[in-house]
Backbone as JSON Lines, residues from 0, in Angstrom:
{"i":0,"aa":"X","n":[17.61,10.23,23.75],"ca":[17.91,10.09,22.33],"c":[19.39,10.38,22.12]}
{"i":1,"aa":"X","n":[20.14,9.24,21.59],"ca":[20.93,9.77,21.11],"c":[21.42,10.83,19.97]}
{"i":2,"aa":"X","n":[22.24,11.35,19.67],"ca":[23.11,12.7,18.78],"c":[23.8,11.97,18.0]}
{"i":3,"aa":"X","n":[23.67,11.63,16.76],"ca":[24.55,11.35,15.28],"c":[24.61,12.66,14.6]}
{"i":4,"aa":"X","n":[25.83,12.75,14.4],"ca":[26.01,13.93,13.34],"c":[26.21,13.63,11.98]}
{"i":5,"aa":"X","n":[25.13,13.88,11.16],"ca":[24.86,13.26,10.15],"c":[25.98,13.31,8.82]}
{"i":6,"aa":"X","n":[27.0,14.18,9.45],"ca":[27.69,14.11,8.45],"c":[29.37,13.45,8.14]}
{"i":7,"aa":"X","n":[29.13,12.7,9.62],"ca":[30.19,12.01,10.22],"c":[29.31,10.55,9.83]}
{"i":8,"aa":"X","n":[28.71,10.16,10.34],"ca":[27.64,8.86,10.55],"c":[27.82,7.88,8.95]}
{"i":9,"aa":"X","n":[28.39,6.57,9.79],"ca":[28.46,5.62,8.44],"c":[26.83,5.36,8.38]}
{"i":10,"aa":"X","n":[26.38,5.52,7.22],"ca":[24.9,5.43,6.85],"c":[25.19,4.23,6.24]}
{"i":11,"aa":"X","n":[24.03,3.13,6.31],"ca":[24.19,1.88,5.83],"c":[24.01,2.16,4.57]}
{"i":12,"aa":"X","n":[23.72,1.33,3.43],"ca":[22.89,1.39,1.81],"c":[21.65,1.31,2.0]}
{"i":13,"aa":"X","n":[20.8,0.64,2.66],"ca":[19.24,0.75,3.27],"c":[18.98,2.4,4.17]}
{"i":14,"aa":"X","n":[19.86,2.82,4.68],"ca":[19.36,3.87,4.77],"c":[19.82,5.31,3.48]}
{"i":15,"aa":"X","n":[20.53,5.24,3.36],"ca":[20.98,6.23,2.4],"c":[19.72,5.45,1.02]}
{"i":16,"aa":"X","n":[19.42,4.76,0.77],"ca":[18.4,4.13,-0.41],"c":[16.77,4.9,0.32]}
{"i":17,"aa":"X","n":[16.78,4.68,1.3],"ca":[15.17,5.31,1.97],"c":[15.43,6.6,1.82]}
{"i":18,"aa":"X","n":[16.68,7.61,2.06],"ca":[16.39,9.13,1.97],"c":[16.58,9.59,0.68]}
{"i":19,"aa":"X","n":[16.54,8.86,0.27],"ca":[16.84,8.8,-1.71],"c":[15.73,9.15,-1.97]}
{"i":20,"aa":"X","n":[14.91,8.04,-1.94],"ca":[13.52,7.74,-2.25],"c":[12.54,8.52,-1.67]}
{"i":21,"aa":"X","n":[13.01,8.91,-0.48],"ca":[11.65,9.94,0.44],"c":[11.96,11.54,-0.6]}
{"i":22,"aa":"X","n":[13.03,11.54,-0.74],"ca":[13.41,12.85,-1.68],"c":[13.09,12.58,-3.09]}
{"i":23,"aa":"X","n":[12.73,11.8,-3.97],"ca":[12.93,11.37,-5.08],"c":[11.04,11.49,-4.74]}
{"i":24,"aa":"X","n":[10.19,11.14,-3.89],"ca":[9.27,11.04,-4.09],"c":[8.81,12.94,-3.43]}
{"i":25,"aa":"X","n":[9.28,13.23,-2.79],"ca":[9.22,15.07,-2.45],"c":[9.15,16.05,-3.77]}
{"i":26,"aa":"X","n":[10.13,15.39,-4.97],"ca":[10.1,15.79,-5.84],"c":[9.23,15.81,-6.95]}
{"i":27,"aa":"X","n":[8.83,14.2,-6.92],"ca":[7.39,14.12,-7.8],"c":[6.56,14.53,-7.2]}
{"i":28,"aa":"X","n":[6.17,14.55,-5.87],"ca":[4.89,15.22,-4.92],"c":[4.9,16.9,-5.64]}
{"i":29,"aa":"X","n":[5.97,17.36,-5.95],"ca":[6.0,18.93,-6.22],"c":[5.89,19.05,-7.42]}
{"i":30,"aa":"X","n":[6.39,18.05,-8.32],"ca":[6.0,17.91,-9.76],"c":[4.74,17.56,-9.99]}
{"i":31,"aa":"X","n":[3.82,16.95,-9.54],"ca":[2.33,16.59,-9.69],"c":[1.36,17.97,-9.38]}
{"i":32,"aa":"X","n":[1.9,18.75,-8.06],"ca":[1.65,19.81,-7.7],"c":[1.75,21.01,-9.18]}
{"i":33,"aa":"X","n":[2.49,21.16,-10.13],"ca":[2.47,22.07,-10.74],"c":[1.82,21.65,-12.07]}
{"i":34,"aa":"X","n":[1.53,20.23,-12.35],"ca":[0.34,20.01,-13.32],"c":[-0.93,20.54,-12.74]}
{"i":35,"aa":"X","n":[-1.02,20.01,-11.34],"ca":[-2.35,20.24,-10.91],"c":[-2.58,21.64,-11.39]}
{"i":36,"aa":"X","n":[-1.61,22.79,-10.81],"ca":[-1.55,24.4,-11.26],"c":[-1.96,24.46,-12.61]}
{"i":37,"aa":"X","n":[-1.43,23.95,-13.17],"ca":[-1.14,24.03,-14.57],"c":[-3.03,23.58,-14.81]}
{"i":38,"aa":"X","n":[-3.36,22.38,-14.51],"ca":[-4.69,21.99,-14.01],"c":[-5.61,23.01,-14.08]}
{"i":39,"aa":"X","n":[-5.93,23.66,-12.95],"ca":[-6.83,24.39,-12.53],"c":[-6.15,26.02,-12.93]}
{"i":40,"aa":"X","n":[-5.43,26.21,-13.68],"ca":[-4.96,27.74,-14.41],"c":[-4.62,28.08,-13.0]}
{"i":41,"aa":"X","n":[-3.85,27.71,-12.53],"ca":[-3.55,28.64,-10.87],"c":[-2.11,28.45,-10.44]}
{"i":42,"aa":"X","n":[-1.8,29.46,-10.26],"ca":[0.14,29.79,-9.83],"c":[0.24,28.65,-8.89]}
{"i":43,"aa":"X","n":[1.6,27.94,-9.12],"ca":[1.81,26.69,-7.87],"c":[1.62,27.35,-6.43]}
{"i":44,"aa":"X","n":[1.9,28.01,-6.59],"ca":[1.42,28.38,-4.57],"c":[0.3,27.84,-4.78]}
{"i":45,"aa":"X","n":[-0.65,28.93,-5.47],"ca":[-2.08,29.16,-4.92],"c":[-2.48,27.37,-4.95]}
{"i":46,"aa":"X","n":[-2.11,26.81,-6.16],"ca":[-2.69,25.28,-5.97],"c":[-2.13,24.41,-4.84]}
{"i":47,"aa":"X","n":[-0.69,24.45,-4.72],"ca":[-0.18,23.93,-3.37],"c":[-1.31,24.16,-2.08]}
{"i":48,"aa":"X","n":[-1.58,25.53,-1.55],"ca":[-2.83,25.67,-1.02],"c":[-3.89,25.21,-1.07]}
{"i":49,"aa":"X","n":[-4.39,25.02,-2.32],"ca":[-5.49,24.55,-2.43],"c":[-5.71,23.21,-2.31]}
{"i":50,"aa":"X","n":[-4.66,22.14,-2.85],"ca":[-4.28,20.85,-2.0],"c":[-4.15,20.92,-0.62]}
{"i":51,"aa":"X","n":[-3.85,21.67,-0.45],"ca":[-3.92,21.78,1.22],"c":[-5.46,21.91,1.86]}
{"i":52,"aa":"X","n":[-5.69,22.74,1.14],"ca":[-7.2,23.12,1.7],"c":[-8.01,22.23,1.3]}
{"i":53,"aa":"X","n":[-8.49,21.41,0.16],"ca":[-9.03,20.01,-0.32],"c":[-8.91,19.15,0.7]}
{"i":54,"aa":"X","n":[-7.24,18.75,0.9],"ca":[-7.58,17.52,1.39],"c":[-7.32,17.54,2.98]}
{"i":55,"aa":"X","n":[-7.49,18.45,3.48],"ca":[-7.79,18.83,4.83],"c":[-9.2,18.32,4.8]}
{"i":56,"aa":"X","n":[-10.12,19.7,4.25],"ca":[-11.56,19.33,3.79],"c":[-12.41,17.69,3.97]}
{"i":57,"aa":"X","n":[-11.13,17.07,2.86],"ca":[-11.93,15.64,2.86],"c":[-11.22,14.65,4.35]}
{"i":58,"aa":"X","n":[-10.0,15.28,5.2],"ca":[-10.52,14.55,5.76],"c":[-11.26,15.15,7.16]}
{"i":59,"aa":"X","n":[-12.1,16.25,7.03],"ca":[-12.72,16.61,7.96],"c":[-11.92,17.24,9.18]}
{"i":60,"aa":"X","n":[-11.07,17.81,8.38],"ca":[-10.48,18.7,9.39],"c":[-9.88,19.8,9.14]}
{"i":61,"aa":"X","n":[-10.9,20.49,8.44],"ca":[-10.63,22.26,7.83],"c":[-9.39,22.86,8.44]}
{"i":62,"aa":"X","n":[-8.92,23.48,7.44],"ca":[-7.68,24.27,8.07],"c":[-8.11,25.59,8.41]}
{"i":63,"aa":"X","n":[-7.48,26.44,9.02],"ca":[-7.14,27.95,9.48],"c":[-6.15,28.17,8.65]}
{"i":64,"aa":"X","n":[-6.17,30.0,8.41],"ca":[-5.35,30.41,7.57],"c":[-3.48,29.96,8.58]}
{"i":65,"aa":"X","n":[-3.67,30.35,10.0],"ca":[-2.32,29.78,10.63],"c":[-2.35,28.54,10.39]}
{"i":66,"aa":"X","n":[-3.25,27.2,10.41],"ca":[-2.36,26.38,10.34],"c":[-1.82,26.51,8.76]}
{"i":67,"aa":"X","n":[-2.39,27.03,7.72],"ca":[-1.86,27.04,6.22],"c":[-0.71,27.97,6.22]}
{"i":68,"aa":"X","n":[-0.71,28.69,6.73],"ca":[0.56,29.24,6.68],"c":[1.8,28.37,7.31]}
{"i":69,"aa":"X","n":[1.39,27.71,8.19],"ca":[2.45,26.95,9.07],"c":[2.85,25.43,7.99]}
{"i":70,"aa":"X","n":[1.55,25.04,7.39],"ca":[1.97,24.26,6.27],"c":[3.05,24.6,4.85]}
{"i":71,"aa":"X","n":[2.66,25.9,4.72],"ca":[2.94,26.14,3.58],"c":[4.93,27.04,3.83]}
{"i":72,"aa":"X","n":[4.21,27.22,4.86],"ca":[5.82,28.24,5.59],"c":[6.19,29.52,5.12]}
{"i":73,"aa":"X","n":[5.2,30.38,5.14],"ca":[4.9,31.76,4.45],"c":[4.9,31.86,5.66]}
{"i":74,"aa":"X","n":[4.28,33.43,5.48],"ca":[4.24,34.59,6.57],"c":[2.38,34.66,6.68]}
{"i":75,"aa":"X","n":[2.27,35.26,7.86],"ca":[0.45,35.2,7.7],"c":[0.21,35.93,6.54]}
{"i":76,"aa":"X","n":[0.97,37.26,6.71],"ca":[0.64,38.14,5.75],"c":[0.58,37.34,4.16]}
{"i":77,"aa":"X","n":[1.55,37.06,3.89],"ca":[1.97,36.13,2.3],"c":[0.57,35.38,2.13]}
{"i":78,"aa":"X","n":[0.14,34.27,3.29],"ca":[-1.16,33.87,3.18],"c":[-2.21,34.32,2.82]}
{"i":79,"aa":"X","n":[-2.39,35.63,3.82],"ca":[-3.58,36.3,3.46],"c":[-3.37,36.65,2.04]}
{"i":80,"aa":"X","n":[-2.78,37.15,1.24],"ca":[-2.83,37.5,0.06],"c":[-3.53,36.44,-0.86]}
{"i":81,"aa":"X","n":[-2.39,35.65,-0.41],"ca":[-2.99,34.54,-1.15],"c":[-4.0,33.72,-1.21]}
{"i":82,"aa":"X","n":[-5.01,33.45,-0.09],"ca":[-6.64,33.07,0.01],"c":[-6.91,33.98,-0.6]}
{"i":83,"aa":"X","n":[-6.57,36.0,-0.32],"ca":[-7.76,36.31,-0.99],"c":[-7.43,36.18,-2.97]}
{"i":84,"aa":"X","n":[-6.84,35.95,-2.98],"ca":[-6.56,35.61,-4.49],"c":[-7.65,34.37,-4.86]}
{"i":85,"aa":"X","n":[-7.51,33.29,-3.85],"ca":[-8.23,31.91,-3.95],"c":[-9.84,32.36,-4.14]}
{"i":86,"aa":"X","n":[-9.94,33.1,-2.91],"ca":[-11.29,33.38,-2.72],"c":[-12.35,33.91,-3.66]}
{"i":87,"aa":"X","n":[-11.38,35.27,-4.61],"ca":[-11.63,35.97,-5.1],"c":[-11.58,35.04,-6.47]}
{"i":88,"aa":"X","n":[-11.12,34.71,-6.97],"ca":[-11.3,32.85,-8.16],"c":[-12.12,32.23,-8.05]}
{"i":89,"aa":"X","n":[-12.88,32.07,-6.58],"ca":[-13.97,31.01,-6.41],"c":[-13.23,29.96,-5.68]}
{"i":90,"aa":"X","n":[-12.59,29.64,-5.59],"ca":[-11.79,28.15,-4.75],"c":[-12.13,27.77,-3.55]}
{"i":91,"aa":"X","n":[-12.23,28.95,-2.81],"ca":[-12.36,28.81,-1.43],"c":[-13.11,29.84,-0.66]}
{"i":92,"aa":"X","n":[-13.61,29.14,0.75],"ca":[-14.64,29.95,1.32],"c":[-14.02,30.45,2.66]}
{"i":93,"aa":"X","n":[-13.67,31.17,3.15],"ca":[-13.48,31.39,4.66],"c":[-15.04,31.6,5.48]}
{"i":94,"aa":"X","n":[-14.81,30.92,6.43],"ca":[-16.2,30.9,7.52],"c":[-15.89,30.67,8.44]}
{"i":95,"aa":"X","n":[-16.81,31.06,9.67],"ca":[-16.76,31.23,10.9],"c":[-18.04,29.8,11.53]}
{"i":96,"aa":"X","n":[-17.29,28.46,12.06],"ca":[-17.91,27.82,12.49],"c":[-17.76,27.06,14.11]}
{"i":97,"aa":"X","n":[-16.53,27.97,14.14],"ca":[-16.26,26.96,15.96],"c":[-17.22,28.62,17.13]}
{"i":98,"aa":"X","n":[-17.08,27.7,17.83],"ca":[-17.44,28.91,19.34],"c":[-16.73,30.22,19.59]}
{"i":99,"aa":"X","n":[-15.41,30.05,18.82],"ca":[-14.73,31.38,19.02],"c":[-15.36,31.65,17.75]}
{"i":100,"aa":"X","n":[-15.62,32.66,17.67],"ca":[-16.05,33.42,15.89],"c":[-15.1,34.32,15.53]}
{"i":101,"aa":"X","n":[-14.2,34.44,16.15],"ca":[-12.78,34.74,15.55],"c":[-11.91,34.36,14.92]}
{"i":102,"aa":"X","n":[-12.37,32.66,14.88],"ca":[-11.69,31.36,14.2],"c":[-11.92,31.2,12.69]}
{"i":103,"aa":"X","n":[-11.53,31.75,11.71],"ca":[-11.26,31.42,10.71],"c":[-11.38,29.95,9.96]}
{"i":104,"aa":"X","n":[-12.65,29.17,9.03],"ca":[-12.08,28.06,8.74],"c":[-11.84,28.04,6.92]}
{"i":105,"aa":"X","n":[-11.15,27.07,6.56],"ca":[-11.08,27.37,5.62],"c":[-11.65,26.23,4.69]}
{"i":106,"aa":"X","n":[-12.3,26.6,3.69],"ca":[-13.23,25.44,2.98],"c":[-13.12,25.69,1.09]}
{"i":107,"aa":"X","n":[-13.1,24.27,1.04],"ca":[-12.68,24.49,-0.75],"c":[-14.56,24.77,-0.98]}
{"i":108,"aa":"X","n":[-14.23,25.52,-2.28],"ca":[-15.92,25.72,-2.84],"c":[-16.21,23.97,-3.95]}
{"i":109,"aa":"X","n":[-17.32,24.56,-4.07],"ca":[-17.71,23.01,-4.49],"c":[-16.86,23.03,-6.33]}
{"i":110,"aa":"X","n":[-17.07,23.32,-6.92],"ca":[-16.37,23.65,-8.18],"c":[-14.87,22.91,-7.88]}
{"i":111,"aa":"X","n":[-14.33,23.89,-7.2],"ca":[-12.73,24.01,-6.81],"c":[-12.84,22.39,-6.69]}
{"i":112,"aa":"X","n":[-13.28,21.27,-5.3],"ca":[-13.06,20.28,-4.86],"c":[-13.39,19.66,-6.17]}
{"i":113,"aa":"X","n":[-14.02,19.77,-6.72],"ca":[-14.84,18.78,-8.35],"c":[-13.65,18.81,-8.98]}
{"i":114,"aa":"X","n":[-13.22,19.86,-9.1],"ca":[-11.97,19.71,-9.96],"c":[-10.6,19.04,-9.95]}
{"i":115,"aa":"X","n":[-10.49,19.75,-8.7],"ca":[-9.16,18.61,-8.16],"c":[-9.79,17.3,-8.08]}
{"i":116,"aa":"X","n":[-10.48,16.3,-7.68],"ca":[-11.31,15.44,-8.03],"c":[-10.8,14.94,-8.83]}
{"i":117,"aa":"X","n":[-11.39,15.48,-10.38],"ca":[-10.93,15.22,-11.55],"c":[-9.29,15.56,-11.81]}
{"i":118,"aa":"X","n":[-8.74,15.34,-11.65],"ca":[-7.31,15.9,-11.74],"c":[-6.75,14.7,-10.85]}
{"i":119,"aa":"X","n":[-7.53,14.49,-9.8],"ca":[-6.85,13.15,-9.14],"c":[-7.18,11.61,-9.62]}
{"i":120,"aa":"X","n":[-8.44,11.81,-9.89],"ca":[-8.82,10.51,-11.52],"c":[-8.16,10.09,-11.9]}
{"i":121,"aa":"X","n":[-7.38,11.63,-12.68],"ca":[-6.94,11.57,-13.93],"c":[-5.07,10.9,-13.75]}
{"i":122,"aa":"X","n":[-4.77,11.58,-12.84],"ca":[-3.3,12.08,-12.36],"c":[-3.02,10.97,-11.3]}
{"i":123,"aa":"X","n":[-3.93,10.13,-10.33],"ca":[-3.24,9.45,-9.63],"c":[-3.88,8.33,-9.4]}
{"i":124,"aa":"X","n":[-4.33,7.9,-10.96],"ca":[-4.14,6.27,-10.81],"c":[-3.24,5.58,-10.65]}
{"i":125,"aa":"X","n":[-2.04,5.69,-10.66],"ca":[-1.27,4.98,-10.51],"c":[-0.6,4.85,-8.95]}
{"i":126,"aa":"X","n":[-0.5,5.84,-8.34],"ca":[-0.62,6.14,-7.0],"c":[-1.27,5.29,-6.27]}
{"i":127,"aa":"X","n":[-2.72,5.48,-6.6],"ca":[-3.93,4.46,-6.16],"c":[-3.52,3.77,-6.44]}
{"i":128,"aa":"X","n":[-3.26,2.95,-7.95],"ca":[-3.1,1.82,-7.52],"c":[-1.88,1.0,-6.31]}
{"i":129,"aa":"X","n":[-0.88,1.16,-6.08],"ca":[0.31,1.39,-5.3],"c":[0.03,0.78,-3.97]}
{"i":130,"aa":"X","n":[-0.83,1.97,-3.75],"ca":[-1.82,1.84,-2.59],"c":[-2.59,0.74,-2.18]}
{"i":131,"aa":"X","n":[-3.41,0.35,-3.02],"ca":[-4.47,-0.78,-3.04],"c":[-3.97,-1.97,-3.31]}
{"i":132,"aa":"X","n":[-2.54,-2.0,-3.4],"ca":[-2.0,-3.05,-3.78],"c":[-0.88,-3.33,-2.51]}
{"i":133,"aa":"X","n":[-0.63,-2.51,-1.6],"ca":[0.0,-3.07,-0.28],"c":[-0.87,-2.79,0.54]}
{"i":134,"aa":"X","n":[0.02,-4.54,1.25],"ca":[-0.53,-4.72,2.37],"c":[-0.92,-3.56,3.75]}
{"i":135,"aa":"X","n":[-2.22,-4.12,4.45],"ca":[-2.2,-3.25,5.49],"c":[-1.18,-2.87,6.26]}
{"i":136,"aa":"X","n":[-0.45,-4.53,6.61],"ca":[0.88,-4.29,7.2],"c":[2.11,-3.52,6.96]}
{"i":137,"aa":"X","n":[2.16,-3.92,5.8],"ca":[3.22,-2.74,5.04],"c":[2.93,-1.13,5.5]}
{"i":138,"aa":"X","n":[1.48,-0.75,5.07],"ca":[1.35,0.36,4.77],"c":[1.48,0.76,6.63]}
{"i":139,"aa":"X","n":[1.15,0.17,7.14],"ca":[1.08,0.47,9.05],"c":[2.26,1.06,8.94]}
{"i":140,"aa":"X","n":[3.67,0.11,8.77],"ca":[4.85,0.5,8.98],"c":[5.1,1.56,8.25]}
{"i":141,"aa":"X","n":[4.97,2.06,7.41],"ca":[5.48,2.97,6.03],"c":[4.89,4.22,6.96]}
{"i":142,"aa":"X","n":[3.57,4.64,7.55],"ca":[3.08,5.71,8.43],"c":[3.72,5.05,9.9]}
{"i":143,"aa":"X","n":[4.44,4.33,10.46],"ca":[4.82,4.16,11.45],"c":[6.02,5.23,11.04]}
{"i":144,"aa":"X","n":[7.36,4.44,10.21],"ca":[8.44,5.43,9.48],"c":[8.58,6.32,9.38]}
{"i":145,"aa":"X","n":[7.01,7.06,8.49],"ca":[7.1,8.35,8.02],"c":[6.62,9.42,9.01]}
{"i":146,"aa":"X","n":[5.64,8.41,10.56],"ca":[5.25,9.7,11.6],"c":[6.68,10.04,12.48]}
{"i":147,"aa":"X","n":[7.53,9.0,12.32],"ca":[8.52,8.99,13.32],"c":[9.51,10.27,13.02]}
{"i":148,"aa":"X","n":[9.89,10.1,11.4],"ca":[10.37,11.2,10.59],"c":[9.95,12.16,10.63]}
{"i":149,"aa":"X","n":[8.93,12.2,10.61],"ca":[8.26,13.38,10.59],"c":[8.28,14.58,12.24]}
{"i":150,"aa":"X","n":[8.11,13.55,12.76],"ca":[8.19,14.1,14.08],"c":[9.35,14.49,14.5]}
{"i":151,"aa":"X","n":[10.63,14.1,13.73],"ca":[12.25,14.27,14.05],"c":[12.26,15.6,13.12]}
{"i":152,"aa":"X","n":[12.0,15.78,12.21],"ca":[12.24,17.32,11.19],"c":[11.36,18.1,11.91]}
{"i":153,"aa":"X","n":[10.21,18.02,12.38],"ca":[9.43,18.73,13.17],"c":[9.88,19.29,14.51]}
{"i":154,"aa":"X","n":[10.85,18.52,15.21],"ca":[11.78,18.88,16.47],"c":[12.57,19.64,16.14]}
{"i":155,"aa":"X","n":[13.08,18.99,14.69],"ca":[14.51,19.85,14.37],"c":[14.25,21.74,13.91]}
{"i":156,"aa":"X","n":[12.85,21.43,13.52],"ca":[12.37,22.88,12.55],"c":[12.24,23.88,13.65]}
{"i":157,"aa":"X","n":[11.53,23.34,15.29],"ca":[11.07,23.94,16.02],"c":[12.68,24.54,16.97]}
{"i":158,"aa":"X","n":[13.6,24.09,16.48],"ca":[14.53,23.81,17.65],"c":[15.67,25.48,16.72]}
{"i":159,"aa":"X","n":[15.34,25.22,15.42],"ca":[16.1,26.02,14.68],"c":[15.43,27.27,14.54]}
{"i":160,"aa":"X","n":[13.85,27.26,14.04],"ca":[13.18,28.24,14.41],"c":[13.4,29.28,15.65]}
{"i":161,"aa":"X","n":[13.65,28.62,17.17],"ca":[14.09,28.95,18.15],"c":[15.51,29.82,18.0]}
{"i":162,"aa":"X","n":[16.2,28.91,17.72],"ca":[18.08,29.26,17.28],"c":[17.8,30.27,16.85]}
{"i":163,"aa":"X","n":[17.61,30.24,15.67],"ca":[17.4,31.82,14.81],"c":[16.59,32.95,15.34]}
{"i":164,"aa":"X","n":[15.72,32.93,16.09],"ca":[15.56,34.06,17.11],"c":[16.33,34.51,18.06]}
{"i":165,"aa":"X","n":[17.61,33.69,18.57],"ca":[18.08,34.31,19.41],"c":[19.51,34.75,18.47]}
{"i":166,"aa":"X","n":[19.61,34.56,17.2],"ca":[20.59,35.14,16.08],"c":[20.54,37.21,16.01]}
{"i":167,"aa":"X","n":[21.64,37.35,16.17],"ca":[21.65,38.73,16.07],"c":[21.05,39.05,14.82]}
């Protein structure tokens, strides 16, 4: 792989227009996030979480409080507080379902998921529609783009994470 230093690097208008837009849409993603709060009477963390924990849920692949912390980029501790806040609301269930029973999973309660539900009805038709309206092909590439990206901030996070441990 080559090394561009991004702050030297002639960026074309197609690319400087895509990191516009990936940020421009980061921002409404976090703005939708605090109706939802606003939604379900719950501090943006706790709902940020709880989107997390939903749509893990639906797609069948429950989170752990580490991986939510690793999503959310708290501390375990910060986490724990914060499920038991969830828990203690009703939102969410912690249970023990893999072979290790030390494994923590984490599950929205039925209420909690109904609601966000309704909140996504309500809040992201237009989204949906977006969606349902490009092509498969399109949309292939758009998760081709966004795993590739993703996987480059993910190198970079792990690489700095590192750095900063060996920081006095």
């Amino acid at each position: 792989m080559t090394r561009v230093d991004p702050l030297t690097a002639d960026w074309t208008p197609e690319q400087t227009a895509a990191m516009q837009r990936l940020r421009d849409w980061a921002v409404s993603f976090a703005e939708l996030n605090q109706h939802l709060a606003a939604w379900m009477n719950l501090p943006t963390s706790d709902a940020n979480a709880l989107g997390h924990i939903v749509w893990a849920a639906e797609d069948d692949e429950p989170l752990s409080p580490a991986d939510l912390s690793r999503q959310l980029g708290m501390t375990s501790g910060a986490t724990t507080v914060l499920l038991n806040r969830l828990e203690a609301a009703g939102h969410v269930r912690r249970s023990r379902e893999h072979a290790d029973r030390r494994r923590v999973t984490l599950r929205p309660e039925p209420a909690a998921r109904e609601q966000a539900r309704e909140f996504l009805a309500m809040a992201g038709a237009e989204i949906a529609e977006v969606f349902t309206t490009t092509s498969a092909e399109e949309l292939r590439r758009v998760v081709a783009f966004v795993s590739r990206l993703t996987e480059a901030s993910t190198a970079a996070n792990k690489r700095l994470a590192a750095s900063s441990r060996r920081r006095p």
